[in-house]
C-alpha positions as CSV (number, residue, x, y, z in Angstrom):
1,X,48.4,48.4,203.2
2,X,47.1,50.0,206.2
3,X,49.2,53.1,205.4
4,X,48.1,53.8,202.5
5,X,44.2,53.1,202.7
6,X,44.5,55.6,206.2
7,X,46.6,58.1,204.0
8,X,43.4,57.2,201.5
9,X,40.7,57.8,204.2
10,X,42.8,61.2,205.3
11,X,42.5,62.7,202.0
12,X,38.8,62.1,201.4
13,X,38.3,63.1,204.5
14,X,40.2,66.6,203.7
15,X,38.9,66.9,200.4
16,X,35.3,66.8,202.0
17,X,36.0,69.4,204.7
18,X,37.6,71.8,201.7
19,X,34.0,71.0,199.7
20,X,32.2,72.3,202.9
21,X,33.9,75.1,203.9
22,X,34.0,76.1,200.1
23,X,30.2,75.9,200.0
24,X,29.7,78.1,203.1
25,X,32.5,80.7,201.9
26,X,30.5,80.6,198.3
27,X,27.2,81.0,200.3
28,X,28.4,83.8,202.4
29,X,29.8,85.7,199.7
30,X,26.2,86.1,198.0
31,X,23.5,86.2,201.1
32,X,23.9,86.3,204.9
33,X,24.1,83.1,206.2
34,X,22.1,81.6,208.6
35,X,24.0,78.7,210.2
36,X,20.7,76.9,211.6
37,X,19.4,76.9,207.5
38,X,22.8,75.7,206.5
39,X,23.9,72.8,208.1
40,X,20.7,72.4,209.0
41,X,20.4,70.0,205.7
42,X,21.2,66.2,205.9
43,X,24.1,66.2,203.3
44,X,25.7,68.6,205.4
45,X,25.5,66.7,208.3
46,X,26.0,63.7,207.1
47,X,29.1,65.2,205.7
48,X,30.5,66.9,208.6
49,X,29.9,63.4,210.1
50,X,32.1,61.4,207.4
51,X,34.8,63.8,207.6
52,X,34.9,63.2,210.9
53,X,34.6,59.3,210.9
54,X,37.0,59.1,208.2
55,X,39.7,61.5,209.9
56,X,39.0,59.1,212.8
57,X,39.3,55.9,211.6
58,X,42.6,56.8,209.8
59,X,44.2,58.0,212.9
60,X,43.3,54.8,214.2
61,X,45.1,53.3,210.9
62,X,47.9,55.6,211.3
63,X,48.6,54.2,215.1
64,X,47.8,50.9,214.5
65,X,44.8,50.1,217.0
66,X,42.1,48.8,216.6
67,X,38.8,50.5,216.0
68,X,36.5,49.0,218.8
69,X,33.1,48.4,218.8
70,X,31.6,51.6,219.6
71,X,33.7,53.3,216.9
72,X,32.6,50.9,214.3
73,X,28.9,51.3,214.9
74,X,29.5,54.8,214.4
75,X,31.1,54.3,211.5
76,X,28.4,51.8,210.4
77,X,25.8,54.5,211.1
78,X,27.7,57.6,209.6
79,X,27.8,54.8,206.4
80,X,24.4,54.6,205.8
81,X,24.1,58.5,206.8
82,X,26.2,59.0,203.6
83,X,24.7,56.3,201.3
84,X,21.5,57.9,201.8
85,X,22.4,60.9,200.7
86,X,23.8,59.6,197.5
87,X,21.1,57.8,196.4
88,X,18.4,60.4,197.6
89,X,20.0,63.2,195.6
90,X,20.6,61.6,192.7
91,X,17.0,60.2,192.0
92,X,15.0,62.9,194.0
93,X,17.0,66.0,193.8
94,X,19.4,66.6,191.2
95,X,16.6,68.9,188.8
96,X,15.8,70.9,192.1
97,X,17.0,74.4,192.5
98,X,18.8,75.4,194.9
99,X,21.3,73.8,196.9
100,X,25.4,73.4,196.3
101,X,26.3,76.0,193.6
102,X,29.6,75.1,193.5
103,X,29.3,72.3,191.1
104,X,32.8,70.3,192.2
105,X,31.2,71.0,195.7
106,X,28.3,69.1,194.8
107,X,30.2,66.3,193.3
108,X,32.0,65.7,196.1
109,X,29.7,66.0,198.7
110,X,26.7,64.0,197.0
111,X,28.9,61.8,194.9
112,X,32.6,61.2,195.0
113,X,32.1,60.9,199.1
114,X,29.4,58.3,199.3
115,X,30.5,56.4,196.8
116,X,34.0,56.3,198.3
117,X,32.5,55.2,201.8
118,X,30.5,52.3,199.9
119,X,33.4,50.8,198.4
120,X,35.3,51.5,201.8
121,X,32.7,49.6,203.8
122,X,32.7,47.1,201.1
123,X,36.3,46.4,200.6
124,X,38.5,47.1,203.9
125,X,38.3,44.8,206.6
126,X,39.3,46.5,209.4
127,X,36.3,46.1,211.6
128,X,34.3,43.7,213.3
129,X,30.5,42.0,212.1
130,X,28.4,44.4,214.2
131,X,25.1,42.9,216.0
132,X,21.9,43.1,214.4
133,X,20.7,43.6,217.7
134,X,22.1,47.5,217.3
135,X,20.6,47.8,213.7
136,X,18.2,50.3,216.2
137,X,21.1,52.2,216.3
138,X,21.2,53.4,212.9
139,X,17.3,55.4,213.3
140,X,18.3,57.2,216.8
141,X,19.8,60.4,214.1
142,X,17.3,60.5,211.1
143,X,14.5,60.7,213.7
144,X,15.4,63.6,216.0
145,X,16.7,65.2,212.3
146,X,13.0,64.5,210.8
147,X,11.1,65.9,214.3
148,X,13.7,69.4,213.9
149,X,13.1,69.8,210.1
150,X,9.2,69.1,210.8
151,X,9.2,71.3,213.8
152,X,10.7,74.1,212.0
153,X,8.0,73.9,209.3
154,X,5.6,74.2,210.8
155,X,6.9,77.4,212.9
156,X,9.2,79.4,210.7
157,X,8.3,77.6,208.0
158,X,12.0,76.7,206.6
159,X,12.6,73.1,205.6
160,X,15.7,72.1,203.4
161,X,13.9,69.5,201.3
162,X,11.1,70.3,199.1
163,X,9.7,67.2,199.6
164,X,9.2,67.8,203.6
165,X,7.3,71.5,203.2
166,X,4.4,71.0,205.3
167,X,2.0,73.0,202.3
168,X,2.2,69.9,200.6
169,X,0.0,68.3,203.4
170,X,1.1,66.6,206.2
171,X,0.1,62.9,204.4
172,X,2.0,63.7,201.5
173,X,5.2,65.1,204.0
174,X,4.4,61.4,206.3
175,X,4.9,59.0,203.1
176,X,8.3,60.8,202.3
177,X,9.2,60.3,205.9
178,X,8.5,56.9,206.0
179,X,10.1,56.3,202.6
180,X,13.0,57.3,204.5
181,X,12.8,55.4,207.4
182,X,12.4,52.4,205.2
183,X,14.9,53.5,203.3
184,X,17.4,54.0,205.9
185,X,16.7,50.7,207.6
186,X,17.6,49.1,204.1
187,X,20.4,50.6,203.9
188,X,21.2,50.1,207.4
189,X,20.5,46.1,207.3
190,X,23.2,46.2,204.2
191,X,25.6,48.1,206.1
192,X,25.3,45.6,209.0
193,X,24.8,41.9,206.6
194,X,28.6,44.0,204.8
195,X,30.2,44.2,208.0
196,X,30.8,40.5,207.8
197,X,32.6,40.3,204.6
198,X,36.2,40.4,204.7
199,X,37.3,40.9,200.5
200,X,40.5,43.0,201.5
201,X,42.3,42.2,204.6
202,X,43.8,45.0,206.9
203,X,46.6,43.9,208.5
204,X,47.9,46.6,212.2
């Protein structure tokens, strides 16, 4: 069992990294990229982060250790990175223009990925109930993300959401942001209350 759901984890993992190295060879081939614009957005991000987490954790798998608790509040976090970004896509942004052209790309990166990482959270039990004291934790990266993406609107005036351009007033652009936060601290709390369920055990 802990084989196969770390040979699992690997492949997602790869299959993300191919989905975001696609997207910036499919970008580059039709406009000079600038790399600050383009992983500048949260799904990549958050993406780049879940690649990473996953790789990590199934190495861990692979060797038979144990995550630790530093390691599984990043995974925790990285979690609820990628949740977000399923569930804000797919109600806020799907009809916008722009974005992933590649449509597998897209799938995989606002679909497939988070979805997979819920049910992984969910299911596997290879980590330990992490304290709600640390649910802080969770905000420390959506937070310095927000102040950049505001920042940059309101001086070179790119922002990788439409919902976050500062011509739609700063009010309107401050109940988004807090919609997120909320949001995010949701999701977080769920993340956190999962961590103590144990529906598949993982045996090292």
């Amino acid at each position: 069992m802990r084989i196969t759901i770390s040979a699992i984890r690997f492949l997602v993992a790869v299959l993300g990294a191919v989905a975001i190295v696609a997207t910036f060879l499919d970008t580059a081939s039709r406009a000079t990229i600038n790399p600050f614009n383009f992983f500048g957005y949260f799904t990549m991000q958050s993406n780049i982060l879940t690649v990473l987490m996953l790789l990590g954790t199934a190495l861990i798998g692979f060797a038979g250790k144990s995550s630790g608790k530093l390691w599984t509040l990043f995974r925790a976090c990285v979690t609820t990175y990628i949740v977000i970004v399923g569930v804000v896509y797919n109600t806020l942004l799907t009809d916008v223009e722009g974005g992933i052209s590649l449509d597998w790309a897209n799938t995989i990166l606002h679909l497939v990925i988070p979805i997979y990482v819920a049910i992984d959270w969910i299911l596997i039990g290879d980590r330990e109930p992490i304290p709600w004291s640390r649910l802080w934790a969770v905000a420390i990266y959506p937070i310095v993300w927000i102040v950049v993406v505001l920042v940059r609107g309101a001086t070179d005036g790119w922002v990788p959401y439409p919902f976050l351009d500062p011509s739609l007033g700063y009010s309107v652009v401050a109940i988004y942001c807090v919609g997120i936060a909320v949001a995010i601290v949701i999701v977080g709390a769920l993340v956190w209350a999962i961590s103590r369920l144990r529906l598949v055990k993982f045996s090292r």
